[in-house]
N, C-alpha and C positions, 0 to 999 in steps of 0.2 A: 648288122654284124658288129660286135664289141670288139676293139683293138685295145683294151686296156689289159695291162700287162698282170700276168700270173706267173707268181712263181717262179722263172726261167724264160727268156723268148724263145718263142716258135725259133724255125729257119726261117718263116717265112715274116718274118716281124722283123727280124736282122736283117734281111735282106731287100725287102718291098720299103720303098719311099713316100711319104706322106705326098697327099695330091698337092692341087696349085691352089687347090681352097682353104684344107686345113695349114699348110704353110702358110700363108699369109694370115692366118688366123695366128698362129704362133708368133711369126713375126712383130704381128701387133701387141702383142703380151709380151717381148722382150726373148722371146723361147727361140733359140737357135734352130735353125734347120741344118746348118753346116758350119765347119768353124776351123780351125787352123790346128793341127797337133805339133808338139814340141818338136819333131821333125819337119816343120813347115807344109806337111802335107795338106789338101784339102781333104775331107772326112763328113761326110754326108751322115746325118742323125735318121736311124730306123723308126720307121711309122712304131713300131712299139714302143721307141723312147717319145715320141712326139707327144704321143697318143695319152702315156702315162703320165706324162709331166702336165697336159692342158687339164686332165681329169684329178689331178692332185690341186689346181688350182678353182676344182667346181664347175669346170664347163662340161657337158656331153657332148660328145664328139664319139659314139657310139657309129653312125651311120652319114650320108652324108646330107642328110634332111638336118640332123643333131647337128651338123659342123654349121650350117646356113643360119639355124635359129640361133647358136651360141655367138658367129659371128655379128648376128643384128643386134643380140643383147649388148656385147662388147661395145660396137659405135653408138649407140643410145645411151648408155649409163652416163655418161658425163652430162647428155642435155637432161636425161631426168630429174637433175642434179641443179639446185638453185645457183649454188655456189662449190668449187670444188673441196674435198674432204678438208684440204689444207692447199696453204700459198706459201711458200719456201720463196725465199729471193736473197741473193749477194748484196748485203753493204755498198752503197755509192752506185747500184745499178737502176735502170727503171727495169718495171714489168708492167706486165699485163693481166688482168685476170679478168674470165667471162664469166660474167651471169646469165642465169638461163631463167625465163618467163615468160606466160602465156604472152604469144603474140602481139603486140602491140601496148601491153604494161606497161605504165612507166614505172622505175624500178630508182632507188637510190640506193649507194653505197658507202659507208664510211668507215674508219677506222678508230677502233681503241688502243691508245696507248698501254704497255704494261705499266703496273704502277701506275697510271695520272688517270686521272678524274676526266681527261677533256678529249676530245672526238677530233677527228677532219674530216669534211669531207672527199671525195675521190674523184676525180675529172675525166667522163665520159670520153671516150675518142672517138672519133670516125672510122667503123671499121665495119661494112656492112658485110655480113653471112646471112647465107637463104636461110629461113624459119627453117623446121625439120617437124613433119609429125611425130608425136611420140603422144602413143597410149592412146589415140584417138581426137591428141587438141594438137594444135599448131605453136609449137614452143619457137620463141625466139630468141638470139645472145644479144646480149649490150657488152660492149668492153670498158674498163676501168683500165686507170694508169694506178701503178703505184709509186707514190715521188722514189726520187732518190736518195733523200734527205732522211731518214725514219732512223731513227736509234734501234741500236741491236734489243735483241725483246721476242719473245713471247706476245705479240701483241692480235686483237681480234677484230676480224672485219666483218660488220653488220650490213647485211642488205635489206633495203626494206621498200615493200613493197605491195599493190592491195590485197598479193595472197598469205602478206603477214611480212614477219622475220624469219630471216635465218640468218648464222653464223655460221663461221670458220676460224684458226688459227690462221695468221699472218705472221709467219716468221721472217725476221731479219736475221740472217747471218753474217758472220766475219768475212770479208771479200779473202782476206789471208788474216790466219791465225796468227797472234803475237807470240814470240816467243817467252817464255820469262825470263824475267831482266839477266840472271847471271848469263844464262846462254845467250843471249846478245851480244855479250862481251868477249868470253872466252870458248875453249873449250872442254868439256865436261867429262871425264870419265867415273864408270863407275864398276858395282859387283854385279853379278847377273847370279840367280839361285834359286834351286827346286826346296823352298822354305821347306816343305816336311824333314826335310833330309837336311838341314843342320840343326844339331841337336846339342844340348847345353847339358848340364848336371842336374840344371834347375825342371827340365822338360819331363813330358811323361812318358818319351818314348817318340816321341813327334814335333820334330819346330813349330813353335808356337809362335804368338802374337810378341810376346817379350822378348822371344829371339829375336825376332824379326827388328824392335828397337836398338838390342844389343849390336845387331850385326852392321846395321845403319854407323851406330855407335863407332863401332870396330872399326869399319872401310872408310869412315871419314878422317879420321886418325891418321890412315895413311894418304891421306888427302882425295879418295872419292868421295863425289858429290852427289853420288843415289845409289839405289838399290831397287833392282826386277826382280821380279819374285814371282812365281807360275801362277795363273790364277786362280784365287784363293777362294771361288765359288765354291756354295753349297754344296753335298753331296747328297747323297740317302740318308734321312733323319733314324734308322734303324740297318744291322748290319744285314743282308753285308755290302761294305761299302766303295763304291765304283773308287781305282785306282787313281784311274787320269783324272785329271787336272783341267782338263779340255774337253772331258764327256759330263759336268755337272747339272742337274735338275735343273739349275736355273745360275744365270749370268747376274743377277739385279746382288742376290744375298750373300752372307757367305759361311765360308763352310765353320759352325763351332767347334769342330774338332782342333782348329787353330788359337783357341780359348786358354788363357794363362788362367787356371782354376785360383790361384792363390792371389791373382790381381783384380779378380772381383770387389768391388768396395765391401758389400756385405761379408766376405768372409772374416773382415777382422775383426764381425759382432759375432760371429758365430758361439751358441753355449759348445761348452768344454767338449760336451759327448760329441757334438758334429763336428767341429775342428779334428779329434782323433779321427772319426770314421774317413772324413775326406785324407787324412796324412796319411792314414792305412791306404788308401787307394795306391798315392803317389809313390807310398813305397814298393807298393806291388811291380811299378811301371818303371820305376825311374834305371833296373838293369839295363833295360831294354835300350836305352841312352851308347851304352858301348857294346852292343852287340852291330857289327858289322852283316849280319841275315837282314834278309826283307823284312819292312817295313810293314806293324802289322794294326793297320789303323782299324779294325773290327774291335781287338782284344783294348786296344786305344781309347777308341770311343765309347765303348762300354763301361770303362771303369770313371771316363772324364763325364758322361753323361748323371752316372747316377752322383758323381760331386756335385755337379751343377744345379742335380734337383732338390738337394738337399739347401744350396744356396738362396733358391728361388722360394721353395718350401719356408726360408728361415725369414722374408718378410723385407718389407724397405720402408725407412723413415717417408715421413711424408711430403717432404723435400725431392727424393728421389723419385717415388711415387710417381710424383706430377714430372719429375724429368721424362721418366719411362714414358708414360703418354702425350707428352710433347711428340717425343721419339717418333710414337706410332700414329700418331697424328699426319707426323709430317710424310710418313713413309707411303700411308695408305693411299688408294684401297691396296695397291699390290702386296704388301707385307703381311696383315690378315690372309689374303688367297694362298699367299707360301704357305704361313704359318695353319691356316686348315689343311692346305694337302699334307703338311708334315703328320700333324694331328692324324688324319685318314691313314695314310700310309703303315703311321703307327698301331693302328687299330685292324688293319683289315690285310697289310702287307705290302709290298712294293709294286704288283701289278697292278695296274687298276682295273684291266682285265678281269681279276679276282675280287676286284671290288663290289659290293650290289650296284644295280641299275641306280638304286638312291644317291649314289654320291658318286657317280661315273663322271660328271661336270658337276663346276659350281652353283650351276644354275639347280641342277636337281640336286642337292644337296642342300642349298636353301629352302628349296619347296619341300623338301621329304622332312626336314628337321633332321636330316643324318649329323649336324652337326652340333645339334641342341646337348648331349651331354658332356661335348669335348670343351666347351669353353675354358677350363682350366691348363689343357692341355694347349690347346691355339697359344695362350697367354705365355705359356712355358717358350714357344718357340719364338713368338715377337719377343721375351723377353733374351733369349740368348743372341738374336740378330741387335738388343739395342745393347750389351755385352760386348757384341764383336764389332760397333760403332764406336765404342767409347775405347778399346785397344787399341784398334784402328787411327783414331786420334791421335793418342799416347805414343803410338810407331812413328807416325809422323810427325809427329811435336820434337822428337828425339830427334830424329833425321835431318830434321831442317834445323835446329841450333844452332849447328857450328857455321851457318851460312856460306857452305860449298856446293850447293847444288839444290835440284827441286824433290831429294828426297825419297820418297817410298814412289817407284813406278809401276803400275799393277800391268797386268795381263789378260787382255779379253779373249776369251775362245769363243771359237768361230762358231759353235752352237750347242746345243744342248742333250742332254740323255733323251732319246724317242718317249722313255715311259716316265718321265719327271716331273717338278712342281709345272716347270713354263709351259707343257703340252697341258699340262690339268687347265692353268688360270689364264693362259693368253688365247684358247681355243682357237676364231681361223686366222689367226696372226701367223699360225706354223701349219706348213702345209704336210697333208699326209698321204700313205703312199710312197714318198719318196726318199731319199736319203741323200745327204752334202758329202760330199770325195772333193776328189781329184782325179783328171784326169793321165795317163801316162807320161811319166816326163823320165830325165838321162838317170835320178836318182830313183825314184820308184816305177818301173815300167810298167808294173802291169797295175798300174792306176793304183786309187786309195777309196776307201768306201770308210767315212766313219761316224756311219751309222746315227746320224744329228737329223731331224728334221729342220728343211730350211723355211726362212723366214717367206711369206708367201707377199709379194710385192706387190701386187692390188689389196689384199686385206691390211697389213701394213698402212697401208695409205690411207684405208678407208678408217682407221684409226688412226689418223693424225701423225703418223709416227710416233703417240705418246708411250708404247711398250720397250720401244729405244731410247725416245728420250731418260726416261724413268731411268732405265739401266744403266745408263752412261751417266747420272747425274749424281746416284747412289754409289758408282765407284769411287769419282770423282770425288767425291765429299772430302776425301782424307788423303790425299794423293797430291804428289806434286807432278805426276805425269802417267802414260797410260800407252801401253801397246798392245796394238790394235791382230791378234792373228790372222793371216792369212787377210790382207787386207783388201785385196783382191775381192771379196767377198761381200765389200758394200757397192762393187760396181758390175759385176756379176758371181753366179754361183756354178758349181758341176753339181747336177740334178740328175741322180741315180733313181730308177728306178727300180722300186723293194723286189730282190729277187734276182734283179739281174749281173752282170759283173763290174764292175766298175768302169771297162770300158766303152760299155754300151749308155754310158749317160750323154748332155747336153748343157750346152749355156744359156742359164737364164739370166735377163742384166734386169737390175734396180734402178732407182731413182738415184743415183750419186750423188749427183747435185746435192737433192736433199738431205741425202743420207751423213756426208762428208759435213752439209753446212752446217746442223742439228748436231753433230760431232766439235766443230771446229765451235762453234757459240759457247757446246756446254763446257768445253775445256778451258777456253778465254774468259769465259764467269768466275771458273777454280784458278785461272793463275797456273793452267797445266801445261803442259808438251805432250804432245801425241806424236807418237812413232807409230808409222805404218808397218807390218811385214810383208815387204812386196819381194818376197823370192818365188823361184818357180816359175810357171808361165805365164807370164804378167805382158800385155800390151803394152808395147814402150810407152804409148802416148799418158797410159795411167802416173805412170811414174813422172812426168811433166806436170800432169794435172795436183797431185796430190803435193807438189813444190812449189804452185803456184798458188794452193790455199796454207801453206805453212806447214803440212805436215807431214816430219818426216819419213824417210825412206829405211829401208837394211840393206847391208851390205856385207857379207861374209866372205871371210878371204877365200876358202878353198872355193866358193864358188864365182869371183869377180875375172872373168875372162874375158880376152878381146878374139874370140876366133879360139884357136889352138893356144894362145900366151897370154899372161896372164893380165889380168890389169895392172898399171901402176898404181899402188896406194895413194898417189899424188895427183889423180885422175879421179879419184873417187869423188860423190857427192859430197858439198859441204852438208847441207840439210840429209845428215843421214845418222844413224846408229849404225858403229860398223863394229865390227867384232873377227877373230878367230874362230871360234866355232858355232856352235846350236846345240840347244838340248834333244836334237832329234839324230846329233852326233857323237860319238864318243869324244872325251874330253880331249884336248891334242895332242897328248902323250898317247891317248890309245890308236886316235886317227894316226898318228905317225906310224903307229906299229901296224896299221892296215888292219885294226880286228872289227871296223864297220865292215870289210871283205867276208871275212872271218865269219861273223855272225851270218850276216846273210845268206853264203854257201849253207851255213848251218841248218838256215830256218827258210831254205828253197826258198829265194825271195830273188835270186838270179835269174836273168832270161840271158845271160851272156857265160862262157864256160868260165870258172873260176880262175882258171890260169890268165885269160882273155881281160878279166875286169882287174886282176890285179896287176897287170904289167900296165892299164891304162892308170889306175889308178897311182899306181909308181910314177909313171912317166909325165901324171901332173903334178903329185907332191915336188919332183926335182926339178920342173920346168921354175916353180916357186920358192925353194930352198935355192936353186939357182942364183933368183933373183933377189933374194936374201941376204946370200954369201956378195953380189958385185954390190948390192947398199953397204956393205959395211957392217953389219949387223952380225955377221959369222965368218970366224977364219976359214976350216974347210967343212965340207958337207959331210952327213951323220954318212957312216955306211950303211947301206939296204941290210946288210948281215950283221949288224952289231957289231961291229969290231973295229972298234976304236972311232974316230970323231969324237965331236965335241956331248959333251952326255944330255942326257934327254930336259933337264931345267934350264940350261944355255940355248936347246932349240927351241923352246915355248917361250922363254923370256926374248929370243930375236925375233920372231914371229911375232911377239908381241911392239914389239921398237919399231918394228918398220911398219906394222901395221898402224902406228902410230903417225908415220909421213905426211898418211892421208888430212885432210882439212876436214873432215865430218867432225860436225860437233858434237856428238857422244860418241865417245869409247868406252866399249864393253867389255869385261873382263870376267870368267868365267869362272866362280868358286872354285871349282872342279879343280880347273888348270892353276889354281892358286895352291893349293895343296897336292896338287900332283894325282890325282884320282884319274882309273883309267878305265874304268867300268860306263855303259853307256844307260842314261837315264831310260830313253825310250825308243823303242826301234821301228817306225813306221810300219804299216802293213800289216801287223801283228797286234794278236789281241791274248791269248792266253800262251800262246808260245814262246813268250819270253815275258819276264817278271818288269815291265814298265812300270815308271815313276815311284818305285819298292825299292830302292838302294837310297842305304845312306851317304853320307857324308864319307869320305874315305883317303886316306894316302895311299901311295905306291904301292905300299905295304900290304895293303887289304884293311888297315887296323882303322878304327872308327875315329875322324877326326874331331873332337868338343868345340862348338863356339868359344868354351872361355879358355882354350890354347891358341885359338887364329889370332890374337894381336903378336905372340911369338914366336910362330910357326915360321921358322927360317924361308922355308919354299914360298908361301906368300907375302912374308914381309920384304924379302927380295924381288920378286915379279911385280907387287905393288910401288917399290921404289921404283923400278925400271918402267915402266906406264908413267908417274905422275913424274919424273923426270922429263919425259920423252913429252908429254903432252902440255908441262907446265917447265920448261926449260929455263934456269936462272936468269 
């Protein structure tokens, strides 16, 4: 009898408990069976969530003969196994790693340095384990030490032995990540911003890669030391093109739509005719710059794409030539796999569904020659990804000048669009079947489902983590730091089963260790900082753990509580990024006004009566303006009715001052709440019910705010004084 989920669960899937067999089968893969809800309660995982998550992960567990043989595969795979996929280990730590060989073998093992030409060998220990048959021969482990002494690296361990060689990765990582030098010293505040959504004169409708230098430019002025920018991954290389920022094809690339047509080098060869064609483009786009409507990067990308081809089409000296193939040299193989699915996509559509059986994988897509007359086309898209390497540069060259801080900090999202380049090129790296949420907590109760397939933690491994490493190393190139979404997510995941509601998922946990160390290495190579976002339901002890390898935490004021009151900002983490609001809140002028209430009521996203969430939601804004008014920061408190208190740039700029008490070395500060915008980026729970990550830039007003007015935008050159005051006091 098949327990794999269809559709919707049974009653009897919801209700019936996996046995003591397949449990511990689960167990052993990291798969929850029960696990704690944001109420503290215990909550037992449905045999059809169990059921769906082992078979998303390639085992049968169909019947319970299918659980018995998937469990024998499971403890056998590692002895089948010479040496493990990879060896992850902490800086200044020893380990251990077993080898596995026909019984009685002698076996040697040694190590390659990265970089250096020269070997050591590795010193056996005493550690006897009974052989195990496996496959018919009697296999035995030997154990290796590995020193403690080994430089941070990429480096490879050889075992050899008379059934040959074999390798592995031997990774060294940062026992704790360094931070960079200025934040050593002091403390850092900076801008936080949904880049599409500030837009210049110079734009085509959509913040580009030169805003993005610009605005660096601008906020260091007033003395910030970086800028967050939503992540700037890839979208759909044809329209129409996913909103979010956090649902993109693929995490490693990024998205061209972020492309300064006119700071392409070759544009200023362009002949006469194609310089007009591309100006016509820009003139077409550039109203769209002060229209305060959503944000319409389809009509965007159409007009910026056929510029670009015309740029590509007009040829490169052979200086650049050989730059570009450096580029893709160094990028590949992954950047090629992007650039064919772009190519495919382009040709056959955005499903792959829809696609022929000949190019449904890479693999048959090589063998059929479905991609033998795209060559031109592939070239196009490696050539726009080494376009938004070279901007990318240029944003951070600007950023870091003025030597305040570490500069452009990008954005990872927690995973990828189900039908995208990374399901086409990373095949079982992403498991299917399922889908990444969240489970219920005080702000979203009836859970989150967004729709990402998650990273699949045994195939991951059985690739070395090198589809992570790659990813993180590609953002990193141009970046002086990096925040990690939902960071919870590299030490476990909420594993929805397709079909069913979001409360009916499970935790599945990763390698951490490795996960975090491969993180903290490739950051400490770039000179970066890494912020975690551990809000939500987060295990206290993660947030220890993630302090003890250097990287840091969030901390949002409306949600730092001790019980019923609130935190002291002066209690807060050092090792943190803490801020006033989130992009997943209205800006603090509009939270003040309670229209996160507002909207929700609006778009049934309550499971509590409206009257009910807004008197709690009052009675914690004022437990916090409370504590507000007794720091000093405000004479008396705004009225709930409007009438009269102090006006609404007096309460975001003291909410910002005390926020400032705390000792966390970044301060974040919200474009939004810089110009007084009161409109909310993105509303969790919601997919076409509300127009997410489609607003621009904006004031109080409604009227569209331009980059090149924010160096004298009263609202933000006042709220920026009052921040780098409070944070950098005479």
């Amino acid at each position: 009898m098949s327990h794999a989920w269809s559709g919707s669960p049974s009653a009897a899937d919801v209700s019936e408990r996996p046995s003591a067999q397949l449990s511990a089968l689960a167990e052993s893969l990291g798969v929850a069976t029960s696990f704690t809800d944001w109420q503290g309660r215990t909550t037992e995982a449905s045999l059809g969530t169990v059921t769906a998550v082992l078979t998303a992960m390639g085992l049968d567990v169909s019947d319970p003969a299918a659980v018995a043989a998937s469990a024998e595969e499971v403890r056998l795979r590692p002895w089948r196994r010479t040496l493990p996929p990879i060896v992850v280990v902490r800086e200044g730590q020893l380990a251990l790693v077993p080898v596995h060989v026909p019984h009685g073998d002698p076996v040697e093992l040694v190590v390659e340095i990265e970089d250096d030409e020269g070997w050591a060998p590795l010193r056996q220990v005493e550690r006897w384990v009974d052989p195990v048959h496996v496959d018919g021969r009697l296999t035995g482990r030997a154990t290796f030490e590995v020193p403690d002494d080994l430089p941070l690296g990429w480096h490879v361990l050889r075992a050899h032995s008379p059934a040959g060689e074999v390798t592995c990765p031997l990774v060294v990582t940062p026992d704790v990540l360094e931070l960079p030098d200025l934040l050593q010293t002091r403390r850092v505040w900076g801008v936080q911003a949904q880049l599409y959504s500030v837009r210049s004169r110079a734009s085509w409708g959509v913040g580009d890669l030169a805003d993005l230098a610009d605005l660096a430019a601008t906020a260091a002025g007033q003395g910030a030391g970086w800028v967050l920018v939503n992540p700037l991954a890839a979208a759909q290389p044809v329209p129409p093109m996913e909103s979010s920022p956090y649902l993109p094809t693929t995490r490693r690339f990024v998205n061209p739509l972020y492309l300064r047509v006119e700071d392409v080098r070759e544009y200023g060869y362009l002949r006469p005719e194609d310089r007009r064609a591309v100006e016509a483009l820009a003139r077409e786009l550039r109203p769209l710059n002060a229209d305060p409507g959503e944000i319409d990067r389809d009509r965007v990308w159409t007009a910026k794409r056929e510029a670009l081809q015309i740029l590509f089409d007009h040829g490169r000296s052979p200086a650049r030539e050989a730059a570009f193939r450096r580029y893709c040299t160094s990028e590949d193989p992954g950047l090629t796999g992007f650039a064919q699915w772009c190519a495919l996509a382009e040709t056959h559509g955005l499903s792959t569904a829809d696609w022929p059986a000949t190019a449904r994988t890479p693999e048959a897509a090589a063998a059929s020659g479905a991609l033998d007359d795209l060559a031109d086309r592939v070239d196009f898209y490696r050539w726009l990804q080494w376009q938004c390497d070279e901007q990318l540069r240029d944003a951070q060259d600007s950023a870091t000048a003025p030597g305040t801080g570490p500069g452009i900090v990008h954005d990872l999202a927690v995973g990828v669009h189900p039908d995208g380049a990374d399901v086409w090129t990373l095949g079982p790296a992403l498991a299917r079947g399922v889908t990444v949420g969240a489970p219920p907590d005080p702000f979203n109760q009836q859970g989150q489902d967004w729709s990402q397939p998650p990273w699949r933690p045994d195939a991951l491994a059985e690739q070395a983590y090198t589809p992570f490493r790659d990813m993180v190393r590609t953002i990193l190139r141009h970046a002086g730091g990096l925040r990690v979404d939902h960071v919870i997510g590299l030490f476990r995941l909420w594993w929805i089963p397709e079909g069913a509601p979001p409360t009916e998922g499970t935790y599945v946990r990763y390698d951490h260790d490795a996960l975090i160390g491969i993180l903290a290495l490739e950051a400490q190579r770039a000179g970066a900082v890494v912020v975690g976002e551990d809000l939500g339901t987060v295990e206290p002890w993660v947030r220890d753990y993630l302090a003890e390898r250097g990287v840091l935490g969030t901390s949002v004021l409306w949600f730092e509580f001790d019980g019923d009151e609130p935190r002291d900002p002066r209690r807060y983490r050092e090792l943190a990024l803490s801020t006033v609001t989130v992009h997943d809140l209205p800006p603090t002028a509009g939270y003040l006004a309670q229209e996160h209430v507002a909207l929700r009521e609006r778009l049934g996203l309550l499971t509590r009566p409206v009257e009910e969430e807004r008197s709690r939601d009052r009675a914690e804004q004022e437990r916090i303006l409370e504590r507000v008014r007794r720091s000093g920061f405000l004479d008396t408190l705004p009225d709930p009715d409007g009438q009269g208190g102090p006006d609404e740039q007096s309460v975001v700029e003291a909410l910002h001052r005390y926020l400032a008490t705390s000792p966390s070395l970044m301060l974040g500060v919200s474009l939004v709440d810089m110009v007084g915008d009161h409109r909310t980026q993105n509303q969790p729970g919601t997919a076409l019910e509300y127009p997410n990550w489609r607003m621009p830039l904006c004031g109080p007003d409604g009227a569209v705010v331009l980059l090149d007015d924010l160096g004298t935008d009263a609202r933000a050159r006042s709220l920026a004084k009052a921040v780098d005051e409070a944070v950098r006091p005479a």
